[in-house]
N, C-alpha and C positions, 0 to 999 in steps of 0.2 A: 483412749490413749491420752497422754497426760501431752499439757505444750509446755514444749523446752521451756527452761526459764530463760531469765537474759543471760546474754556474754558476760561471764566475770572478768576482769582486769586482765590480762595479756597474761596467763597462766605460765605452771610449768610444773612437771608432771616429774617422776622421776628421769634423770639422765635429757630434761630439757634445760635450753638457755631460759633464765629467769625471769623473760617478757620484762616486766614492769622493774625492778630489783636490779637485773643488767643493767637497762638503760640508766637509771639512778647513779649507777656507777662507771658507766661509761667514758667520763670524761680521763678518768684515773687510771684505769684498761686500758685507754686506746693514746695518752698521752698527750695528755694537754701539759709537754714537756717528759722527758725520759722518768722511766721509773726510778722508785725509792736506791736500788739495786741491779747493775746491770743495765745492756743496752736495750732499746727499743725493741719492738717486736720487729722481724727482719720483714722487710716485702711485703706489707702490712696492706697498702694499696692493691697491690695484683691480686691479694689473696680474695680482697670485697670488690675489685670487679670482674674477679672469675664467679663468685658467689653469684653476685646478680642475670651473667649468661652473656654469650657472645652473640646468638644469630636466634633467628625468628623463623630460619623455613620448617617445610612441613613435614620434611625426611625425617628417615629414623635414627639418624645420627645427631641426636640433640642435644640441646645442652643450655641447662638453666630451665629457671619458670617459663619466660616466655614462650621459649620455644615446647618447653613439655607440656603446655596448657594448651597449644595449638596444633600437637599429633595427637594429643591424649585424651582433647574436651570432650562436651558434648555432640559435638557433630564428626566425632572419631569412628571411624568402624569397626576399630581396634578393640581388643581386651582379652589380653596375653601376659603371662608373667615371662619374659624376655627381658636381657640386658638391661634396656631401659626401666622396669621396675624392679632390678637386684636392689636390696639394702636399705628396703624402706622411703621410699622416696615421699611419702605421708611425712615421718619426723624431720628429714631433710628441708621438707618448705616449709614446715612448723618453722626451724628453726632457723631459716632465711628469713621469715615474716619475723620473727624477736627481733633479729639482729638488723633489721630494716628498720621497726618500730623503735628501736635503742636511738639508731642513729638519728632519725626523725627527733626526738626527746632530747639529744642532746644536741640538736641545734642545727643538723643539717638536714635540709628539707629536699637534697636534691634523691634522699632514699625514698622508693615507694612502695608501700606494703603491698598494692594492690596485685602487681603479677605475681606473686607468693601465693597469696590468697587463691589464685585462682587455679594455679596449681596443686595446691590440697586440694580441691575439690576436684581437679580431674584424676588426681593420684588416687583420692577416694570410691571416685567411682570404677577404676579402672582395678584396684586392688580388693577394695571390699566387695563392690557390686557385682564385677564381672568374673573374679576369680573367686574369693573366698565364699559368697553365700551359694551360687551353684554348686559350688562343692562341698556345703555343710561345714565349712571353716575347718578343713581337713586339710591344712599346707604342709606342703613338702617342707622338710626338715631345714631346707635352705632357702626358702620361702618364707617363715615362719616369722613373721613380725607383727607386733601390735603394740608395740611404743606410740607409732604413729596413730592407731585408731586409740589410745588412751588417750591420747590429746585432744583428740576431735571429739569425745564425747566431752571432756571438760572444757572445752572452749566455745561446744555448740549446742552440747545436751543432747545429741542423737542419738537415741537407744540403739537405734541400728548400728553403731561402732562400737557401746556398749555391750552389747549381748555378743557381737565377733569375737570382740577382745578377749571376753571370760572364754566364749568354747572352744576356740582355735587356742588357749591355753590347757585345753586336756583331750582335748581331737584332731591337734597336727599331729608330726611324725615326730618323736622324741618325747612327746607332751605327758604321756598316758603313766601311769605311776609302776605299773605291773610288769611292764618288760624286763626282765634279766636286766642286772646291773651291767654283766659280761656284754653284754651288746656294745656298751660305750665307753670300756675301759680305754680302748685304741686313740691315739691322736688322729686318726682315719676320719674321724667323728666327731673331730675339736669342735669345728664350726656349728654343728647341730647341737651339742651341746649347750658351746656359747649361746644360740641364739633361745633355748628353752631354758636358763636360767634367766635371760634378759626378759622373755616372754612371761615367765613366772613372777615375777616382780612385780611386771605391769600390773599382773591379773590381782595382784593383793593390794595392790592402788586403789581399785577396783571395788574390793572390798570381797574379795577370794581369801580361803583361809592359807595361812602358811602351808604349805605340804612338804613333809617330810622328806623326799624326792632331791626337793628345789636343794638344802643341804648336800644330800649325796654328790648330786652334780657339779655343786662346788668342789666338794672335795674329788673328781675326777678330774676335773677341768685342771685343779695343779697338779694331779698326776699324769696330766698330756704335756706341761710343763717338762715335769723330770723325764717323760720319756723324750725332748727333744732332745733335750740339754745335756743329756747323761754321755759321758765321758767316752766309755765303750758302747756306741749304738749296734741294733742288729743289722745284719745287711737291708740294705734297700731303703731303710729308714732315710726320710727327709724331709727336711723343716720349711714350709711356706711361712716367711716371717710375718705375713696377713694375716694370715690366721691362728698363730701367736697372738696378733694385735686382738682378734677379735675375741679372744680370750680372756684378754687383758681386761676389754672393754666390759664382759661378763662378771670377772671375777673382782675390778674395781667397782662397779656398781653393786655385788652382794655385798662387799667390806664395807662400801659407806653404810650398806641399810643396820646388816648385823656385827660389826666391830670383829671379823674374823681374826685374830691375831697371826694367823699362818699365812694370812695372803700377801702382806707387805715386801716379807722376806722372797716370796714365790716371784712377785711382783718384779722386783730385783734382778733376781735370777734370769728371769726370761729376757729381762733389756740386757742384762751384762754378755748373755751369750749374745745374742741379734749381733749387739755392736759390735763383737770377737770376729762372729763368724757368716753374718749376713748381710754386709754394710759395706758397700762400695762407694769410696772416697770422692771419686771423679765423673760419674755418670749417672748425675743429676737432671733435673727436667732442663737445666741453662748449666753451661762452662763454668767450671771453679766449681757444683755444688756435688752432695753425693744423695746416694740413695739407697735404697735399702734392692735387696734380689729379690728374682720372684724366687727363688729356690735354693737351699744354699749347698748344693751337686747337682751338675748335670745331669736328670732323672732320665733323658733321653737315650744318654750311654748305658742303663742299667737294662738287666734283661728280665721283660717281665714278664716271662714263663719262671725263672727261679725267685724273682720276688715274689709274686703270687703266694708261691710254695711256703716263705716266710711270711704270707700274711697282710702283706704289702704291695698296695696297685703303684704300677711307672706309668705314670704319662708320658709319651714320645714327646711331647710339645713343652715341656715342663724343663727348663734350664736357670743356671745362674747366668742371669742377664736382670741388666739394671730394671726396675720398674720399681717407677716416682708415680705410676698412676696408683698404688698400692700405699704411697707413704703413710699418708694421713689417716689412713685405719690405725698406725702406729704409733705416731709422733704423739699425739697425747697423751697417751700411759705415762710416755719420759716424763711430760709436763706434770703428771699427778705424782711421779714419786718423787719432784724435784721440789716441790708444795707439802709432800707428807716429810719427805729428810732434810728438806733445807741444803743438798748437797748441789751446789752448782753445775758440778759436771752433768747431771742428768738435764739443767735447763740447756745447756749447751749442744747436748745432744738432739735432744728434739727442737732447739732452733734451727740444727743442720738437717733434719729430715724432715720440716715445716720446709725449710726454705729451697730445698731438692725435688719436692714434690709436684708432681702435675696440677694440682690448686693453687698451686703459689707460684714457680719457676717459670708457666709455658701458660696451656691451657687444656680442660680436658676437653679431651677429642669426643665423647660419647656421653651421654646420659648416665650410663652406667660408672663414666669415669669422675663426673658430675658427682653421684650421687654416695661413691666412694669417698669420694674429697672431703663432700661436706656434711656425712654423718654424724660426725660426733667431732670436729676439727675447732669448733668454737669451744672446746672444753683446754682445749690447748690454749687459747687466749686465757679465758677465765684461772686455770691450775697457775699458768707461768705470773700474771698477775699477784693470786692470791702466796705464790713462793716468794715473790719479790716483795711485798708488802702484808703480811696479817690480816687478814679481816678483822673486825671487835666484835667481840664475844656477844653471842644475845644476852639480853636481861629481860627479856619481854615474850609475850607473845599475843596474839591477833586472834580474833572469830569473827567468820562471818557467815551470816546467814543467807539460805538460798535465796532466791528472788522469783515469784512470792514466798514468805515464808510460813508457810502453811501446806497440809497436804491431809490425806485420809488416814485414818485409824488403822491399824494393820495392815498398811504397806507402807513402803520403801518412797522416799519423796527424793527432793531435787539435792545435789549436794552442798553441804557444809563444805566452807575450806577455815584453816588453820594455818597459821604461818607465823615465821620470826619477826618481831616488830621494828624497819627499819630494812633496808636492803642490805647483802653482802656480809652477812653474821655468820662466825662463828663457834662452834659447841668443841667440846673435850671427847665428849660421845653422843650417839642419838639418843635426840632428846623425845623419851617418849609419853605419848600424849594422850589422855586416857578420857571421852567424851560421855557425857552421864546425863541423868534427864531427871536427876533428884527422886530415885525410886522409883517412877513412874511405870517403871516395868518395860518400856521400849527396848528394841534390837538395834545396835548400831552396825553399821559395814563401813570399814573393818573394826572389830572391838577397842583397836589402839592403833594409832599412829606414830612415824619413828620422822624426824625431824634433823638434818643436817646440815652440813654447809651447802652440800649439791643436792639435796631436796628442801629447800626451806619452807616446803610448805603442802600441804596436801588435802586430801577433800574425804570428806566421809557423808554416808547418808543414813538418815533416822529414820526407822519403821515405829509408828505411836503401838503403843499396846491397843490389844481388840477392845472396844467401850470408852478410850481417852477421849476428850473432847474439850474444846476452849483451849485458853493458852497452856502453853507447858515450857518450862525454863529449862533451855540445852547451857551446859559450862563444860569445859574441861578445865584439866590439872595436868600437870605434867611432873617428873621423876627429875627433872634438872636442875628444881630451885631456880624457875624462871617465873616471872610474874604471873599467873593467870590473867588473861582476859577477861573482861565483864562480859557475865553471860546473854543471850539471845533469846528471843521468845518464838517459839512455833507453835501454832494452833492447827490442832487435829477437827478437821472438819468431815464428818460424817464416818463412816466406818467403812471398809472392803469387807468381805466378807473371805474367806481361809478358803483356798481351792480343795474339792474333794476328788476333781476328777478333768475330765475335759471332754468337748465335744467334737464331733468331725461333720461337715453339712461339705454337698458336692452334688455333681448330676451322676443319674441312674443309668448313662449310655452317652457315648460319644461313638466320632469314627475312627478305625484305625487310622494313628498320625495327626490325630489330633490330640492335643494336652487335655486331659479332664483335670479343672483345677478346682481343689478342694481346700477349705477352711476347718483349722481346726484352732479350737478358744478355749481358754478354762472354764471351768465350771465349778460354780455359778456363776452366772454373767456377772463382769466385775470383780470378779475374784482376783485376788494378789497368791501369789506362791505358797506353799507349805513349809513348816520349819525344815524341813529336811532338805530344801534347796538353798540353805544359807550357807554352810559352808564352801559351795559354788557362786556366790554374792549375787542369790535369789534367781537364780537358772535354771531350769527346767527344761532336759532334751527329751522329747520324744523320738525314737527310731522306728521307721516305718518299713514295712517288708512286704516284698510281691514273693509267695516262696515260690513259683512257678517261671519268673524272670518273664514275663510276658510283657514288658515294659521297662520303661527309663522315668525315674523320679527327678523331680527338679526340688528343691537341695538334694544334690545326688551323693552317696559314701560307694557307691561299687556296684555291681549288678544287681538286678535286684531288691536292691537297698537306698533308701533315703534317710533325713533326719529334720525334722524342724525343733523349735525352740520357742520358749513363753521366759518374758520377765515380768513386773510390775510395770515395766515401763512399756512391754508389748506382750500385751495377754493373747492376742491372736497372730495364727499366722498363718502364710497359705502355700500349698504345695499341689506339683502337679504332676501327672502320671501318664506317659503316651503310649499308649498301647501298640509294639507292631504286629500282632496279630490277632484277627477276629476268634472273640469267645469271651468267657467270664473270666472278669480280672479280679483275685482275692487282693487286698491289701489289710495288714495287720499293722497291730500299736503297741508298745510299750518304753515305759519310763521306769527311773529309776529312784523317781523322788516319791511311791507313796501315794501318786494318785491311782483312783481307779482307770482302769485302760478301757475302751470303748471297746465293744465287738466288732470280728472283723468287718471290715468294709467290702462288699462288691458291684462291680457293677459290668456292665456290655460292651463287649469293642465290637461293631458292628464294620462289614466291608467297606472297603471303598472305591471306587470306581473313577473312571475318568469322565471328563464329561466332553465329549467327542466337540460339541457344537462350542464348547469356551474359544474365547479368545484372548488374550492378556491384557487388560487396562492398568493403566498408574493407579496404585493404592491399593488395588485387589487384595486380600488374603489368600495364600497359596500353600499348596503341599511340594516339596521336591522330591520327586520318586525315583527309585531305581528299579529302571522297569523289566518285567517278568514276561511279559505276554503281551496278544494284540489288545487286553483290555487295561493294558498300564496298572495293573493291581501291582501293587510294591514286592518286592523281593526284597524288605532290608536283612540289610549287610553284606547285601553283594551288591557296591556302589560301580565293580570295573568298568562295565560300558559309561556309563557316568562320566569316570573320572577319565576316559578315552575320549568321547565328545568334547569334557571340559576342556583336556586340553587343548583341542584345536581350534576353538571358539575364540577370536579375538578380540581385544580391548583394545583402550585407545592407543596403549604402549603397545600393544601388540603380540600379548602374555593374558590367557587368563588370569583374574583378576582372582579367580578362585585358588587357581593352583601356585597364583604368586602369593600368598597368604601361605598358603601350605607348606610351600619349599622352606619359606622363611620360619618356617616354625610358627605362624602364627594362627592358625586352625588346624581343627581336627574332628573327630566325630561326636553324637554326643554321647555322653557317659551311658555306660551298658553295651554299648557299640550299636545303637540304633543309627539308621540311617536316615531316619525323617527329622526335617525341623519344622518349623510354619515361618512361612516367609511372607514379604509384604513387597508387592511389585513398584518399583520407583521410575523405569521408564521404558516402556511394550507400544505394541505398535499392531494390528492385525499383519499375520504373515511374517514378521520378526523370527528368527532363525534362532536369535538368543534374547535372552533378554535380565535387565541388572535388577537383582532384588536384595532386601537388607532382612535378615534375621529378625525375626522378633519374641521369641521366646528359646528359650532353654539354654544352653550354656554357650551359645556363636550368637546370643542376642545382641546386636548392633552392628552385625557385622554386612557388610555390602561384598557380594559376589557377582561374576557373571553366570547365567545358567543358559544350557540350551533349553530352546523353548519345548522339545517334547519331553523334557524332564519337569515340567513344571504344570500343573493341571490343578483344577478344583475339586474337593472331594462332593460328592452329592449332596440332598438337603441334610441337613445336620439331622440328627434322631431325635425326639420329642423330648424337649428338658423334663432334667429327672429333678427329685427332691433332693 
């Protein structure tokens, strides 16, 4: 495995603040004296120190970096996608950490990057580590974000949010190219939609081929438009102005990439109706402001036995009543097409639902209302700015090379970025950017890059042709009549060799309830991916299959069923399999890129027993069982006496610790519906009644529960290591 290169400059990836370029321009933004045009940005102050966070405990009602770095770090037991990590909360501190590193740059030192920072890293752990790889980056359709882990592999190099990013864009829910279009014709579906055109985007950052798909969705997305908007609606029909916005949010970030000429007007449309018919004047986050409704009909009054019938679900809970926690998913669309038409009344609008909003007016009360606020609400500064004063047009453009610059012969090295020369530029259209290696024969990812005001800049990476060696001259060109850049030199050192296959190495026999964890690598060792996984920007899924379901896979897709993954950047990876009952466990392979697939795999689930004479010590490795008999042999998936013990079992609150986890949604079983995990004891005691132990593998890995002690036992000597 290759080591990251260094950090380049304070990045920005599509639909991020500009790091380095913002700050540049910061003084002009934030008013060192009123704009060219028009008044100040309204509540400018509340708005940066709601950004920054109010309170530091440890509850789940948090809000800001500090306090999310301290329910969510390392020494969290958590890892749930709940409230607190709706909307991406990865892009979110991204773009707290820009806008902190801005303010720092232009002269105020009392901004500090550091609690930002450290919140991307517990957001990362919490969203990539604990949700997305146990579950083979198969996210719920409203879960489905990777803006944020695009950032974090260009700002840290981490294959590991690299290779998320790509497969959770064709293995979440919405992701997959082949579903009936008819599934997502409905505004039902806005949201999933939205968020798989935003997702698809990312992945061609990436260096993902365009897909056909990504289009279609577009063009859905402003057909959820016309169905809100349309004059005569069906019965039951009704408009969450949110999720408008978050449409908005989808279908202005496809316009900047590919100049859709239809979105503008679509764009339009959707603000003129909002402010018509979803926009409450006087009940705002503070008095005098308004805001936008959660709904714009009482959905409550509707009966949703005869909506159904049309097609259309009622929430009982769903009314038009104010909600400023929702604004700011909106308010900057106004700001983008007050910047595309020059017409004022649209910056006026979104000053009034900026300044109505629960980021700006109050403060948000949750993480989730946190993370709402400051999604995308810094594009509201930047648009309203860039309508009030022009940016100048680029004339230039930038290369730089990775850091080192060098890599092996037929594979994929560290990225290249490309950018406008000078901060806060300008284009007519994207400027596209076409990177070449003088015939040399190399692969670039992606073939071409598209260049705009809200992406000024992007990254791509260079595979040497098989036998290149010594230096080799990378330059682009671009389509805009903008200067080219002086080119760069990369030296191809040594060759990879072209994967034909891959291997799987593992033991011959575990015990029931215990993880058999197995390694599978390309082959030949050292090997970089096949052309056939470039159009996936050099990915390679393997799907793994128990066809008898005699177990749970960790990266898990369903019973039965797992998935790992190979890039250049991670040739190996390892998965694992727990058997809940004694016998031969088959597991099978298959990919889709071309390599050859290895024979199936088997090996032994052997009994397991209790071991009468244990007693619990701190640190032990332990099995939790649900027990069957006088010999504690497991009955999974009948946890009832279990979870009847559990809950009588007291903590220090006075609640199991287990079942308050569960109430709140924050545990569950593991994938397959096994009932075993491996746990690791934190504080036992001989003759202990119960005793607290933490998860430590498979998908509740971190997690601290209370357990009665006859539910927790060792299993016997482990079985002789297999090959």
């Amino acid at each position: 495995m290759r080591t990251p290169p260094a950090p380049p400059p304070p990045p920005r990836t599509a639909r991020f603040a500009a790091g380095l370029a913002f700050a540049l321009g910061l003084a002009a933004l934030l008013g060192a004296g009123p704009p060219r045009a028009g008044r100040p940005v309204p509540s400018l102050a509340r708005w940066e120190s709601n950004l920054r966070g109010h309170n530091t405990d440890r509850s789940f009602r948090v809000k800001g970096p500090e306090a999310y770095a301290a329910a969510f770090g390392p020494s969290s037991p958590l890892g749930y996608m709940g409230g607190d990590n709706h909307y991406d909360p990865i892009r979110v501190f991204y773009e707290g950490l820009d806008y902190a590193r801005a303010r720092r740059a232009a002269g105020d030192r009392s901004w500090d990057a550091a609690p930002f920072a450290a919140a991307v890293a517990a957001a990362v752990r919490q969203y990539r580590d604990l949700y997305l790889v146990p579950n083979a980056c198969r996210a719920t359709g409203y879960f489905a974000y990777n803006a944020g882990l695009t950032r974090h592999y260009v700002e840290t190099g981490d294959p590991a949010s690299r290779d998320a990013a790509l497969l959770m864009s064709t293995s979440s829910a919405c992701s997959d190219d082949a579903s009936p279009l008819a599934m997502f014709t409905s505004f039902e579906v806005s949201r999933e939609v939205a968020f798989s055109i935003l997702m698809r985007l990312d992945a061609e950052d990436l260096g993902q081929a365009h897909r056909g798909r990504t289009d279609q969705f577009a063009a859905l997305a402003m057909g959820h438009i016309d169905q809100w908007t349309a004059a005569r609606r069906p019965p039951c029909l009704h408009v969450r102005p949110f999720m408008v916005g978050l449409t908005l949010e989808a279908l202005i970030a496809y316009h900047d990439r590919y100049r859709d000429p239809a979105i503008p007007p679509k764009v339009k449309q959707a603000l003129d109706w909002l402010r018509a018919h979803a926009w409450d004047p006087g009940h705002g986050g503070t008095p005098g402001t308004g805001t936008f409704v959660l709904t714009d009909i009482d959905v409550n009054r509707l009966d949703p036995v005869a909506c159904a019938g049309h097609g259309y679900s009622a929430d009982p809970y769903e009314q038009r009543i104010p909600a400023p926690d929702l604004s700011l998913l909106i308010a900057p669309a106004y700001a983008w097409y007050y910047q595309y038409s020059g017409d004022p009344t649209y910056r006026a609008w979104a000053d009034e639902a900026w300044a109505g909003s629960s980021g700006v007016a109050s403060a948000p009360l949750s993480q989730k209302v946190y993370n709402q606020s400051f999604r995308w609400s810094w594009k509201y500064l930047e648009w309203r700015s860039r309508g009030n004063t022009p940016w100048p047009a680029a004339v230039a453009l930038t290369l730089s090379a990775p850091d080192p610059p060098a890599g092996r012969a037929n594979a994929p090295g560290a990225p290249f970025r490309v950018a406008f020369a000078g901060p806060r530029r300008s284009t007519r259209g994207p400027a596209v950017v076409t990177p070449s290696d003088g015939g040399k024969g190399g692969t670039f990812f992606p073939t071409s890059l598209r260049l705009t005001a809200d992406e000024p800049w992007a990254i791509f990476r260079y595979r040497p042709a098989a036998g290149a060696s010594g230096p080799l001259t990378i330059s682009v060109t671009n389509a805009a009549k903008l200067a080219d850049p002086p080119p760069v030199t990369y030296t191809a050192r040594g060759s990879a060799p072209r994967a034909t296959g891959y291997t799987v190495t593992g033991p011959r026999s575990v015990h029931v309830g215990r993880p058999a964890a197995f390694t599978v690598a390309l082959a030949p060792e050292g090997a970089a991916p096949p052309e056939a996984a470039d159009p996936d920007g050099g990915l390679v899924a393997v799907d793994l299959t128990d066809p008898a379901d005699r177990g749970a896979f960790l990266p898990n897709v369903g019973p039965g069923a797992g998935r790992v993954w190979f890039s250049a950047d991670r040739p190996s990876m390892t998965f694992t399999h727990t058997p809940r009952a004694a016998g031969e466990v088959t597991v099978r392979f298959r990919n889709a890129a071309g390599l050859a697939d290895p024979p199936e795999l088997k090996f032994t689930a052997a009994p397991m027993r209790a071991d009468r004479s244990y007693r619990p010590r701190p640190g032990d490795r332990a099995v939790l069982l649900a027990p069957a008999g006088p010999d504690l042999t497991p009955a999974l998936g009948d946890l009832a006496a279990y979870r009847a013990h559990a809950a009588s079992a007291s903590a220090a609150d006075g609640r199991s610790r287990l079942e308050a986890l569960r109430a709140a949604g924050k545990f569950d079983l593991a994938p397959g519906g096994s009932g075993v995990e491996v746990l690791r004891l934190l504080r036992a005691a001989p003759g202990d009644t119960a005793v607290e132990v933490r998860f430590t593998d498979g998908p509740l890995q971190g997690r601290v529960a209370l357990v009665p002690a006859p539910y927790v036992t060792r299993p016997a000597a482990d079985p002789p290591p297999g090959g």
